[in-house]
Every structure is written in C-alpha cells, then in structure tokens.
C-alpha positions, -999 to +999 in steps of 0.1 A: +000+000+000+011+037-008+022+052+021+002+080+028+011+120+014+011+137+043+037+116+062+060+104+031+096+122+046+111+145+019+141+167+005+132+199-002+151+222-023+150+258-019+156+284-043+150+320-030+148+352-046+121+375-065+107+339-080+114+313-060+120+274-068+106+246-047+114+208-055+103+180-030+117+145-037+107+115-014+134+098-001+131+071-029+142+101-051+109+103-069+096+139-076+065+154-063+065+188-064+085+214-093+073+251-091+080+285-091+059+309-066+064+349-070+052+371-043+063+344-017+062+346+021+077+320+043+047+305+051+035+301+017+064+282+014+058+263+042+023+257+035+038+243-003+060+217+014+042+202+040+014+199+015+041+172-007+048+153+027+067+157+060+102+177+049+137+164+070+160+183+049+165+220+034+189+222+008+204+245-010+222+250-047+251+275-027+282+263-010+269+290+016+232+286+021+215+322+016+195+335+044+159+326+032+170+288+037+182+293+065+153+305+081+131+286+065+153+256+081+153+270+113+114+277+117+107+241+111+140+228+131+155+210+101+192+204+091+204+225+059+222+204+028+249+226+008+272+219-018+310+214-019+317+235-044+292+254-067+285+248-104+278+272-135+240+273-141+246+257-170+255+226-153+230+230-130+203+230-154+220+200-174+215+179-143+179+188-136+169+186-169+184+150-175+164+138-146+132+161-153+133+142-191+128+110-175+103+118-152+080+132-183+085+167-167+092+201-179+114+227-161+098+258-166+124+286-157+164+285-139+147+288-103+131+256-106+161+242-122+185+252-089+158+242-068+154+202-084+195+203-085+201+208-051+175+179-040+191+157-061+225+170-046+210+158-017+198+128-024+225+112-042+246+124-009+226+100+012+219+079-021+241+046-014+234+047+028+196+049+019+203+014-004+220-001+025+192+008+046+165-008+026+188-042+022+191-043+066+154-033+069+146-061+041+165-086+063+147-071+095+114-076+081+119-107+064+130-125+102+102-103+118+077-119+092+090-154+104+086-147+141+051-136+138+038-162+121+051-188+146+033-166+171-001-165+153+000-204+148+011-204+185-022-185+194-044-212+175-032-243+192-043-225+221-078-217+211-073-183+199-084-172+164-058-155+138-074-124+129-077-119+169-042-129+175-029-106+147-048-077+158-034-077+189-002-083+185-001-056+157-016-032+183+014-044+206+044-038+180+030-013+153+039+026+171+021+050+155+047+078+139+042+114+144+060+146+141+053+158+173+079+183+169+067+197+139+032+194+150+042+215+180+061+241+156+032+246+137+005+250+170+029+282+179+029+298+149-013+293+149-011+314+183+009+338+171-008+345+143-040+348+163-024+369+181-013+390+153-047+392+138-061+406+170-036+433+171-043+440+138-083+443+143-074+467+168-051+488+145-076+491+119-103+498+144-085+528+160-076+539+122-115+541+112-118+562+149-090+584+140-108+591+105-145+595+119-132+619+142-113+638+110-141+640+089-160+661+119-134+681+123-128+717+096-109+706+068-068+716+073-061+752+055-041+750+029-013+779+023-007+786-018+024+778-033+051+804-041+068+781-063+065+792-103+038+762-105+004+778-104-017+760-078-052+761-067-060+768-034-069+732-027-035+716-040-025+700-074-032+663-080-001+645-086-008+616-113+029+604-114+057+603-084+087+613-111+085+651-105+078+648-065+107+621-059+132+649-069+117+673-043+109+659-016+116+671+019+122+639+048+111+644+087+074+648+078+053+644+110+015+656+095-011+636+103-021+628+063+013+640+050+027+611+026+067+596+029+073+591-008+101+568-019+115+558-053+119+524-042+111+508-005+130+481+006+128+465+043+155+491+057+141+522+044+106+506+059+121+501+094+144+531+091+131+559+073+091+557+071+078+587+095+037+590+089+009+566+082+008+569+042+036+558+022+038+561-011+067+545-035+073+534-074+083+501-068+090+476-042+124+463-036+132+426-013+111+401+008+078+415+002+063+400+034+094+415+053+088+451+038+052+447+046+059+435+084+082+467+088+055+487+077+029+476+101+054+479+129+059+516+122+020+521+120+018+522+084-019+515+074-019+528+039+009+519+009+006+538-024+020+523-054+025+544-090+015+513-110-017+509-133-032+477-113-017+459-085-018+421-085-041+403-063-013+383-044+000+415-033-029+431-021-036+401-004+000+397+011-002+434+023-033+431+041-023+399+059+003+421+077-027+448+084-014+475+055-043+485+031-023+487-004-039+509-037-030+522-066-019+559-068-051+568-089-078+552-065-058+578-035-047+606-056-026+630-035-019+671-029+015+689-037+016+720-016+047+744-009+065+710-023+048+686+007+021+657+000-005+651+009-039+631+008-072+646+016-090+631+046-123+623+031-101+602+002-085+579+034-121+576+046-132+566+009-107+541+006-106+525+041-148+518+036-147+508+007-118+483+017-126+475+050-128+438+050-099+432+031-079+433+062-097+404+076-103+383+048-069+382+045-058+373+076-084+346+082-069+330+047-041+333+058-047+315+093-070+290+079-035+282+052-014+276+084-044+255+101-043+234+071 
C-alpha cells in the first residue's frame, strides 16, 4: 500500500529570490513537487512543502546557504544540505533537466532548475546509505515476518483465532509515527498568528476612529504655493511620483502627510518611514518583510505608482494589516513642495476596503491551520 502524502519524509530544495524554486523529492528520489511561486512569504512556502509530505532536509544549490533557507530551516527545526563547491547554471540545469526528461517533466524557468539540483545533490549524498538501509530493513522484516507467524500459529493451538491474534499483536508492536515536533512548531505559529490578527483588528479599528473623528473636524487650510507652479487653493493632483521624488523634503510628522520613496526596501521601511501613508514606485526585497516593517511603524496605507496591483499582493499586504492601492484610487496634494492626501479620500478608501484586512488574515490563518 502507498504510504500515505502527508507523512512520506522529503528533500526539499529551496531556491529564493524575487521567483522562487521549490522541489520535493521523497526519499526514494521520486519527484512530487516542481514550481516557481512569486510574491512568496515563508509560510507560503511552508504551507507548499508540507502539503508534498513531512520535509527532514532544506537544501540548497550555494556552497553558503542564503539566508531565506536558513530561516526557513530554522522555523521548522530541520538540518540545511549545501554543496561542496558550486557549479555554472549551466551545469545545474543540465542535471535537472536529465532527470526532469525521464520523469516526463518540464522545467519551466532557472529557479526551478536550482531548486530540483540541489535535491538531487541531496539525495545522491545520502543515495548509497539509503540502499543499505533498505537491504538491513529487508532482512529485519523478512525474520520479523517469520517470528510472527510462529506466534499466530502459537495463538491457534491455544484456542485463539488468527485475525484476533494478529490484531493484537499488531496493536502491541506497530507505534504509530508522528511529528510531534513539527506538529508542536506549527501549534505556535497558529497562536501567534492569532495573536497578530487581533492586534491588527485593533489597529484598523482605531484607524477608522481616527478618520470619523477627522471628517468632523474643519478641513486643514491650505497655504498657496510660491513656487512658479500655479496652484489652486486646494493643491495639485499628482498623477505620477517622477516630478515629487526629486523634491521631496524627509522628517514629515502631519497627520495625512505622505513619505514618498522611489523604491522601498525593508531598511528604508524600518528606518526611514515617518507617517501613516507611504507612497513608492516600486517595491524592492522580501515582500512580506517590507510589509511587516511597515505595520510595525504604524503604516496602514501603501501607495503604489503602477496601473493595477496584482491580487497576491494586495492580499500579502493586508495579511500584515497594511491596506495597499493604486496611486489613482488615492490621488494625492503637492503643496509648498509637501504631500498630501485629503482626509475624506483615506475615509473613501478605508470603507470601501474595510474587509480586506480580515479576509486576509483569516486566509491566511485558515492556510497555516491546514
């Protein structure tokens, strides 16, 4: 009989970057899982392995593992497998494509090529020790076999039936296996998450306070520009970061004034992020990471200068309690060369988004739940 999914033990081989590779082989070195994942978080990544079987090794394609595997390794307890010496792509891909060939399966792109390489790296490590294994266990089972059935006959002569005898006796010797460990692992990160989530629901709670109590208040004067720009009284609506990125002034401390960046990374986030609206061109690093750091310097709105933002990150934003939109569903105010966003456009934008937060987060549990 098969042995069941969920418990087969695997390699998994790791890939990280802007697209990440996965590859899980069983420890029979038979592929179940090839594919590339952009947007990635660590527990998606999680969530990807455990769903091909019960992971005891992380490996890498590096001769120094990167930081992403290691962490991954670390969160689930699990040694990390790196190479010797490292190898030009092109060997790398030689290798995984040899062994994809006869497996019927396609590579689809060099992060799925590294990944599948160093599983197989890994494997073939432990390749000839795993053959001796199965020869002793053979042997093991094969005297095992033996002994029982002397047993069972035993049982008859004295009156008891077989299928009784060899239900308990396989109750007696069979011990169930179970990654208590891993099981364990996972229970904490539920909590935490939970725990997260309430936070969160608190955060975006006070945010919708804070705007109620905006809305009732006069809307914020606005002085006129004596720049040779001609602006209205109200501000001008800024359609494109380009021209503000070059004039921007940091150490901004309003209540709806915008930090504007050319490109955010997880440092500038933790670093330089002053108010509750950010705004940036493009996003730089471990998405999750950036979007963490956000949250935990009370960002609740990120602006982006694209045309449509994909789902996935949307999705992965609001998971870490930061409402993301595009720069034409919040335009903004240039005023004496500082921006802004009008009140009643935060209000718009946080009711017409306000379950976002939630759904996400409850996918997001209910991923890690299984």
């Amino acid at each position: 009989m098969q042995q069941s999914r969920r418990f087969q033990k695997t390699i998994v081989g790791f890939d990280p970057g802007t697209t990440a590779g996965l590859a899980v082989l069983n420890l029979n070195g038979e592929i179940l899982l090839l594919k590339s994942l952009r947007h990635w978080s660590k527990s998606s990544i999680m969530m990807e392995m455990l769903s091909a079987g019960t992971p005891v090794l992380i490996a890498t394609d590096r001769s120094e593992a990167p930081r992403a595997v290691k962490e991954l390794a670390h969160s689930l307890s699990l040694p990390v497998f790196q190479i010797e010496k490292e190898e030009p792509l092109e060997d790398k891909r030689r290798m995984a494509e040899e062994f994809a060939s006869k497996k019927g399966l396609k590579i689809e792109d060099d992060h799925q090529a590294s990944a599948l390489y160093a599983a197989l790296k890994a494997f073939n490590s432990f390749k000839n020790e795993f053959m001796n294994i199965e020869a002793i266990v053979k042997k093991k089972i094969e005297d095992f076999k033996n002994m029982f059935i002397e047993e069972v006959k035993s049982d008859l002569i004295k009156g008891i039936p077989p299928e009784r005898s060899i239900r308990e006796r396989l109750s007696q010797t069979i011990v169930q296996a179970t990654d208590t460990d891993l099981i364990e692992q996972l229970r904490k990160q539920l909590l935490e998450e939970r725990r997260r989530v309430e936070m969160l629901t608190l955060k975006l709670e006070n945010l919708r306070e804070d705007m109620r109590k905006m809305s009732e208040r006069k809307p914020m004067e606005k002085v006129e520009s004596k720049t040779t720009v001609s602006f209205t009284q109200a501000g001008t609506r800024v359609t494109t970061l380009d021209s503000v990125l070059k004039k921007q002034e940091p150490g901004l401390s309003e209540r709806v004034e915008v930090d504007v960046f050319e490109e955010l990374t997880c440092k500038k986030a933790k670093s330089e992020v002053k108010n509750t609206v950010v705004a940036t061109k493009r996003l730089k690093g471990d998405l999750a990471k950036i979007f963490k750091a956000l949250s935990s310097r009370g960002v609740g709105i990120l602006v982006m200068d694209v045309e449509e933002l994909e789902e996935e990150l949307a999705e992965e934003a609001a998971s870490h309690g930061v409402v993301i939109c595009e720069l034409k569903n919040l335009p903004m105010e240039l005023v004496d060369g500082k921006l802004y966003v009008r009140r009643s456009d935060i209000k718009s934008l946080l009711d017409s988004r306000r379950d976002v937060l939630t759904s996400a987060m409850l996918k997001r549990l209910s991923n890690i739940a299984f």
